[in-house]
N, C-alpha and C positions, 0 to 999 in steps of 0.2 A: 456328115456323121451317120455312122449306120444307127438305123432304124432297128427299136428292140425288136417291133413285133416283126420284122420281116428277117432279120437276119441273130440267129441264136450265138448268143455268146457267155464264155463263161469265167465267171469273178475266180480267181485262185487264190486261195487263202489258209497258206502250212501247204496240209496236204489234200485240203478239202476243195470242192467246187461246187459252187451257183449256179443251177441250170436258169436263166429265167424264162424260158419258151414252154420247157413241159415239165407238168407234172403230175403224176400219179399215188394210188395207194400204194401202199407197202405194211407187208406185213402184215394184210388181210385177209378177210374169209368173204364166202361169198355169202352174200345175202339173206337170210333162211325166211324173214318175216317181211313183206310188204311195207317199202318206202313210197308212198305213192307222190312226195313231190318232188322228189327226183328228177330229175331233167338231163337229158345229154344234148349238147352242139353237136352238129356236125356240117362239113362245109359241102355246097353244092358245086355242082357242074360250072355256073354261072360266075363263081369269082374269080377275078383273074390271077389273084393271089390262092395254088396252090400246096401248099407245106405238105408233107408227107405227113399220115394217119391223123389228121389234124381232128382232133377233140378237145373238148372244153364240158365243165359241170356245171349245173344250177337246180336253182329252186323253183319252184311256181311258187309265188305268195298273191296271186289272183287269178282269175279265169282270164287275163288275157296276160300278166307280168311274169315274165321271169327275171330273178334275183341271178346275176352273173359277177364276174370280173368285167375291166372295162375294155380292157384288152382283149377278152374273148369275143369281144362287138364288133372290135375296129380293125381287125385284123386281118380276117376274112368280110367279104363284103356281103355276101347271101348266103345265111343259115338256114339249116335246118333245128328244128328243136323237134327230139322227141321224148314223147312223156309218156306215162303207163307200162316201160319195157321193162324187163331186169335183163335184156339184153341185148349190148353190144353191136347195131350192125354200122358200119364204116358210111362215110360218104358214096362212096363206089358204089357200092352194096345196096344201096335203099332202096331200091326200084326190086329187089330180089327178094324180098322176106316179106310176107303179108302185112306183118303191124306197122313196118316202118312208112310200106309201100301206101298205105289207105291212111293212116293215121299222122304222119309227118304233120309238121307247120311251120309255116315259112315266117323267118319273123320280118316284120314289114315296117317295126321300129323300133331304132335306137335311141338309150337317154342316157346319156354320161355329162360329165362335170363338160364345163366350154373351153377348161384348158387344159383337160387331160393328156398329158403327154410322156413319151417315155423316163424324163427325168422326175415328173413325181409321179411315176409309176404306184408306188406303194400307198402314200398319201390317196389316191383317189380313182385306184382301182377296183371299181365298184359301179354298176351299171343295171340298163332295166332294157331286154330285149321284148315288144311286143308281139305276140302272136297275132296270126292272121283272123283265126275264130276262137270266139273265147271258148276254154277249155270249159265242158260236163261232167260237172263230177260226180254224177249220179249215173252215167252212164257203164253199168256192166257188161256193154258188151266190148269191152278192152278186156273183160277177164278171157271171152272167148279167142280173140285175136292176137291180145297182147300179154299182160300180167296181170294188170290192177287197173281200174279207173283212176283218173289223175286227181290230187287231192294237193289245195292249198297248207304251205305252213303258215305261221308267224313268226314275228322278227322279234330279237331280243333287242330290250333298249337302257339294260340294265347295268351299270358298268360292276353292281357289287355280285355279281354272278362272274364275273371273269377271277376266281380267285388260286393261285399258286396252288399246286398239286392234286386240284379236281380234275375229274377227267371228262371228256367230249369226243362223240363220233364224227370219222370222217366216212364220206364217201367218195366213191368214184368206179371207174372201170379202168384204172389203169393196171399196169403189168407190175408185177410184184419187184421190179428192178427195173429201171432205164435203159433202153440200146444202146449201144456203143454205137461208136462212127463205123463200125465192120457191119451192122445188121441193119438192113433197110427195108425188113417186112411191119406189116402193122402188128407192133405186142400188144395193144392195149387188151384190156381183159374182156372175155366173153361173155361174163356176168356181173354184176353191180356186186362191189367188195366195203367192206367193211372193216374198219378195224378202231379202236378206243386209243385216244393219245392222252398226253398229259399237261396241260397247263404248267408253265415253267416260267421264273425270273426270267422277265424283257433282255437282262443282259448277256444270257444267252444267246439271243438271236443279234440284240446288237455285237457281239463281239466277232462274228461271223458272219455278218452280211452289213457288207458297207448301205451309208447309202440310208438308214433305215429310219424313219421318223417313227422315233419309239412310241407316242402316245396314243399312235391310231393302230397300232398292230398288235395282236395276239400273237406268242411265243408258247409251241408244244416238243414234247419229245416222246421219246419212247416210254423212259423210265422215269418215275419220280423223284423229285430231286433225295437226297439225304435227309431225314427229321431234324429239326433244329429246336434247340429249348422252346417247349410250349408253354405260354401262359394263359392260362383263362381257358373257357370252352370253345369250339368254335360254335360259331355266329350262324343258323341255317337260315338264309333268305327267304322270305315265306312269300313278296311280289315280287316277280322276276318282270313286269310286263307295266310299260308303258301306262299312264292314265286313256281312259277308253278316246279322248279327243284327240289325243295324240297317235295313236294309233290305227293308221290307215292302211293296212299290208293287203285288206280283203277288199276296201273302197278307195277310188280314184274320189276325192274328199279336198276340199281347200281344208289347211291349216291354222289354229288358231297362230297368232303370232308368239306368243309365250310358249309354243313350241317347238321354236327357233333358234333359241335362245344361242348366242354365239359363245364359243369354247377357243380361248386363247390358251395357246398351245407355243413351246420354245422349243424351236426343232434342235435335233444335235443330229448333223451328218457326220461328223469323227468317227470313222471306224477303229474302233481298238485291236491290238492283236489278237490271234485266237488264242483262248484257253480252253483247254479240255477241261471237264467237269470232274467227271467219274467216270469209270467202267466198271463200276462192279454192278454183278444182275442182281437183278428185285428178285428176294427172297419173304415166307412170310412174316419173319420182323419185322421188314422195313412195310409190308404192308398192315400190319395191324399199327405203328407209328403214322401212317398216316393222316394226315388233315379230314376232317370226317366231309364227305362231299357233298358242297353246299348246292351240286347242279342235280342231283337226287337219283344221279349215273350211279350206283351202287357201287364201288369197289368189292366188295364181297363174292360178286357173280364176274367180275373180269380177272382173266386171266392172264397169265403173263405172255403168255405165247396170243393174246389176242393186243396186245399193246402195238399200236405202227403207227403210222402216218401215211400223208402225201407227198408223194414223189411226180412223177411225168406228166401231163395232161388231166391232172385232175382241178387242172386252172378253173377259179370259176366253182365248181364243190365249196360244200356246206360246212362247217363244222358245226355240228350239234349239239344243246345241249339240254335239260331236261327241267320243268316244272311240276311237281307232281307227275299226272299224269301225261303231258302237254309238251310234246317236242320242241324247238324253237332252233330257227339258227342264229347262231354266236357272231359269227367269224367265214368270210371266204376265202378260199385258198387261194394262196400265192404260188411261195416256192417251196425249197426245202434245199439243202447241203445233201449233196453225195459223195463219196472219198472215189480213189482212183481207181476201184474198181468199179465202178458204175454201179455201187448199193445205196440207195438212200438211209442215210444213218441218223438225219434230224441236226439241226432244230429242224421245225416245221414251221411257216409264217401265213398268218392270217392279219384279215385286215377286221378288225374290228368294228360288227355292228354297232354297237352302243357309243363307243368312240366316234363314230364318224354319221350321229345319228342326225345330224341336222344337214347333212349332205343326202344322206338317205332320203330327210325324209321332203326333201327338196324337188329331187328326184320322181318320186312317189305321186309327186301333184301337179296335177296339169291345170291349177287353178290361175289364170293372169294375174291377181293381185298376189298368190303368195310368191309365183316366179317373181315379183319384182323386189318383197321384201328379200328377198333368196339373193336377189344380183348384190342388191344394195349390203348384203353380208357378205361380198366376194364369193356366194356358190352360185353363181350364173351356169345355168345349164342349158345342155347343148342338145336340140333333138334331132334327127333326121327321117326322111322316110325313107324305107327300104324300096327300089323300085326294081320289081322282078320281071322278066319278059314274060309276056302276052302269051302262058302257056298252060295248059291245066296241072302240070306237074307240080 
């Protein structure tokens, strides 16, 4: 059976297609204000698994973790992470640009789920790459070499933040469209892009992407769905954020066990046919009928022309979302539908932080006694060390 991560293939569905190998932003802009935990992959010299312009996204949520996909770990075998850049430079490349060249970090460890495999790919694509030295986040002189000093986020653990027609940032460096099979240079994007998606009915995504265990994935698109009879006010979430014990994204911490708590879950793999939703454009009626935004993303300051998503190699990127003043990530990127011209036109598919919070936060702790309540719940996790030849690169 071909291997997802080595050999790209794509689901056809009507008229639409599944890239699952890359994905990118769409329909963004570039960066204007400092993301400073931003993170890009990129593959070194050292693996022997190749793929053309190979990238991947993530977060720092500590001085040595980075928040990825799981697939962006296993795929290639020696990464590079770099942090502090809002720019772009290739594997090839890194030995040529100052920030990437002095600043790089090799990650030296992988933590993914111990059955991670391409058939639940979705279910438990979500991983923790370790850097070599723990990241300074006091350190300004990345402003002089690179962009910004590198800066921890935190993780959202909250499932009543994931609500129908709020909106959330994505990131990444990918190219505003996918290559086609005709172009074989690196598109990915030169600077860190940006663009606002929209939380969307799950059966959006399930009716278009086989395969999909609805409970652990966040579903986005461009456009808001249509207003539907509103009753009552909505509801503004005022704690988006974990109880403080449960909450380990800044410390490698054992676990209390009541924050384990196991989440049964009744998968449905049935893929349904595709339906189209709508095409008509967001106009401002349909924006003033909007859900008022319980993730504190303002609708008011987005515009229509900034609504996109991820498309190509933004595998592994964040989707963001807002607590008062306090960033958090929601959701990692997966994949997204493109039609036959090679545009990504959405859904968008993230895997759900809060959904899959006791796998996260499994992951997170290097304590022996909670890995074992962690097996004993079926999330037996899997580490390895990265071992890089004997070289100062």
């Amino acid at each position: 059976m071909l291997n997802i991560f080595y050999t790209c293939f794509f689901i056809c569905i009507a008229s639409f297609r599944v890239n699952l190998c890359d994905r990118r932003i769409t329909n963004g802009k570039v960066v204007e204000t400092g993301k400073n935990y931003m993170v890009y992959l990129v593959n070194s010299q050292y693996s022997a698994n190749q793929p053309d312009s190979w990238l991947c996204g993530g977060v720092i949520i500590s001085p040595t973790q980075i928040l990825t996909a799981a697939a962006c770990l296993t795929e290639v075998t020696h990464i590079y992470a770099i942090a502090g850049y809002k720019k772009y430079v290739s594997g090839n490349n890194i030995d040529k640009d100052e920030c990437t060249r002095t600043r790089k970090q090799r990650i030296v460890k992988v933590i993914v789920y111990k059955d991670y495999n391409a058939t639940l790919w979705v279910k438990f694509d979500i991983g923790i790459g370790i850097v070599e030295k723990p990241y300074n986040f006091f350190d300004t002189s990345y402003r002089t070499v690179c962009s910004y000093e590198p800066q921890a986020i935190s993780i959202n653990y909250d499932i009543e933040v994931e609500t129908a027609n709020s909106f959330g940032l994505v990131l990444g460096w990918g190219a505003a469209k996918p290559k086609g099979p005709e172009i074989n240079s690196d598109t990915n994007s030169v600077y860190l892009m940006e663009a606002y998606t929209v939380l969307t009915n799950k059966s959006l995504c399930r009716n278009q992407i086989p395969a999909s265990l609805e409970y652990y994935f966040l579903c986005t698109q461009r456009l808001p769905e249509r207003p539907k009879q509103r009753t009552g006010a909505a509801v503004t979430t005022q704690n988006s954020v974990t109880p403080d014990k449960c909450d380990y994204t800044n410390f490698n911490l054992s676990l209390a066990v009541e924050c384990l708590e196991m989440v049964e879950v009744s998968f449905n793999r049935k893929a349904n046919e595709y339906q189209a939703t709508y095409t008509a454009k967001l106009n401002e009626t349909q924006l003033n009928h909007l859900k008022e935004n319980q993730t504190a993303i303002r609708k008011d300051i987005i515009q229509v022309s900034q609504l996109g998503g991820i498309c190509q190699n933004d595998h592994g990127g964040p989707l963001i979302t807002t607590t008062g003043d306090k960033e958090m990530v929601m959701g990692i990127a997966l994949n997204s539908v493109y039609n036959q011209a090679y545009q990504c036109m959405g859904p968008y598919l993230f895997l759900s932080t809060a959904r899959s919070s006791v796998l996260l936060k499994c992951l997170l702790s290097s304590d022996e006694e909670t890995r074992q309540v962690c097996k004993s719940m079926k999330y037996e996790i899997k580490e390895h060390d990265v071992i890089w030849p004997n070289t100062n690169i």
